[in-house]
MIDREN-533991 format. One record per residue (C-alpha): x, y, z. Coordinates in steps of 0.5 Angstrom, whole numbers, plus 500, padded with zeros to 3 digits. Example, Ala and Ser with C-alpha at 12.3 -4.5 7.8 and 13.67 -1.06 7.14 Angstrom:
525491516527498514
! end
This chain:
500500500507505500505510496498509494494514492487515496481518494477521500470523497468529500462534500467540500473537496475545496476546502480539503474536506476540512478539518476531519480531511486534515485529519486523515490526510495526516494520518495517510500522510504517516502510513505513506498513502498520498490523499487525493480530495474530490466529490463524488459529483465530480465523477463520470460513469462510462460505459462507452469503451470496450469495458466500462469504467468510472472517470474520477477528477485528478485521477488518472487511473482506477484508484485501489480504494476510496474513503467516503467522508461525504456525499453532496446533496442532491436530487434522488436522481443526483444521490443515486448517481452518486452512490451507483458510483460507489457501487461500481468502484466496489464491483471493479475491486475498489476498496470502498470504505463506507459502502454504498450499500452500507451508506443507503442503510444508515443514511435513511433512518427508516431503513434504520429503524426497521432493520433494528427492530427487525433485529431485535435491537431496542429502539424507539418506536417509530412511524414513517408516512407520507399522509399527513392525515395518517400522521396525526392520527399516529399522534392522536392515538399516542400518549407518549411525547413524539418527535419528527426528524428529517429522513436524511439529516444530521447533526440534530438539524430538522429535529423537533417536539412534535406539539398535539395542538399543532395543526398541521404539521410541518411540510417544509424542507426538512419534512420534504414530504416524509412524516418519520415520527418516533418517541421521545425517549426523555433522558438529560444525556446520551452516547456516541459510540465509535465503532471501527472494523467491529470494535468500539474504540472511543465513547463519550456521553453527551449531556444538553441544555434541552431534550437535545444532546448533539454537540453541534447543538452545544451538548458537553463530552466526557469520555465513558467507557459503559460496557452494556452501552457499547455492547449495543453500539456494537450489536447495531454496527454489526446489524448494518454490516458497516466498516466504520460508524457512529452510534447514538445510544440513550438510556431511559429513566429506567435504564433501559438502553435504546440506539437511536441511530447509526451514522455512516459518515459521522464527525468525531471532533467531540468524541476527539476532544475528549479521547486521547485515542487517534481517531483518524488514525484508528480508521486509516490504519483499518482502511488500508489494512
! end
């Protein structure tokens, strides 16, 4: 692998993919790989020559592997696009790291939810519907406290109480015409678990000033190391059949654990902030291994 060129697929290839860019780039840098930045919109599919091929920007050849560190958002034609590229990388024996298929698991949060429950894992009880009508009738027959998120969203943007009185609900950018209702699960904390080639390697609980616990939405980090919370983590990583991910875990005022999601392209500057563990290199060190 000395030497070896890395694409690192990016949302902000400008920018250099920003600060968890410098990171891995950093990393590669010292196990002698070479990152190559681009977005995945830059990409070309050709199947016009005698064997059909995926044209990368800056890139010459078929790379040997790629790291999905984000995907630009888009039309469903766009995203899907987006993703076939990925997939065919995979097919022509790219090493792709996420997946497509490991993406469109975890990146639709209904698909999450379902392949969790289906599982076996605890998590929320939740409804996805594109009725509005069918929507509140949902919240009307439920006495538990409800929230609505955004199908495709992170970062707690998009996630709101979901208020009986209210009527309607909201059809706006964030719903995007998919009502995703699920129970709010009233807890002053929860976890990320960071979960790597099936090991959690770091955690933290996230304590907020609201219902909220993101800590793009403020939320203070401390480092844990609960062995029932990142027993979890690792059931739903090894669920969705991930290379590398982000779990959310909460415990409920009876203790009982949930996961609430599982994120393919998660950040760690929190979870970096307080573990002495070398994130980006703990996932470079698994990439090209």
């Amino acid at each position: 692998m000395q030497s070896m060129n890395v694409i690192i697929f990016t949302d902000e290839p400008e920018s250099q993919g920003g600060w968890h860019g410098a990171q891995l780039a950093d990393a590669l840098a010292s196990r002698g790989a070479e990152p190559v930045f681009a977005s995945l919109k830059d990409c070309m599919i050709d199947c016009s020559g005698e064997k059909p091929r995926v044209h990368l920007p800056n890139v010459s050849e078929t790379p040997k592997a790629v790291f999905v560190r984000g995907i630009a958002g888009g039309t469903l034609q766009q995203i899907t696009t987006r993703l076939n590229v990925l997939h065919i990388l995979k097919l022509q024996g790219v090493t792709v790291y996420n997946d497509g298929r490991a993406i469109e698991r975890t990146v639709d949060k209904a698909m999450t939810s379902f392949l969790l429950h289906h599982a076996g894992i605890a998590t929320p009880k939740t409804w996805v519907c594109e009725s509005r009508q069918t929507a509140h009738q949902i919240i009307a027959q439920n006495t538990q406290k409800l929230v609505i998120k955004p199908l495709f969203g992170s970062q707690g943007q998009g996630v709101r109480l979901v208020d009986k009185a209210a009527s309607p609900l909201p059809m706006d950018a964030h719903v995007d015409g998919v009502f995703y209702l699920q129970q709010l699960i009233t807890s002053s904390y929860d976890y990320r678990v960071f979960v790597v080639n099936n090991q959690a390697i770091a955690a933290m609980k996230r304590t907020g000033e609201t219902w909220l616990h993101n800590v793009a939405q403020g939320a203070q980090c401390e480092v844990t190391s609960e062995s029932d919370v990142l027993e979890i983590a690792l059931q739903a990583a090894q669920i969705l059949d991930i290379d590398y991910c982000g779990v959310d875990v909460i415990r409920d005022e009876d203790g009982k654990l949930y996961v609430l999601e599982v994120n393919s392209i998660p950040a760690w500057r929190g979870l970096q902030s307080v573990t002495s563990i070398n994130i980006a290199q703990a996932l470079v060190d698994d990439f090209l291994s």
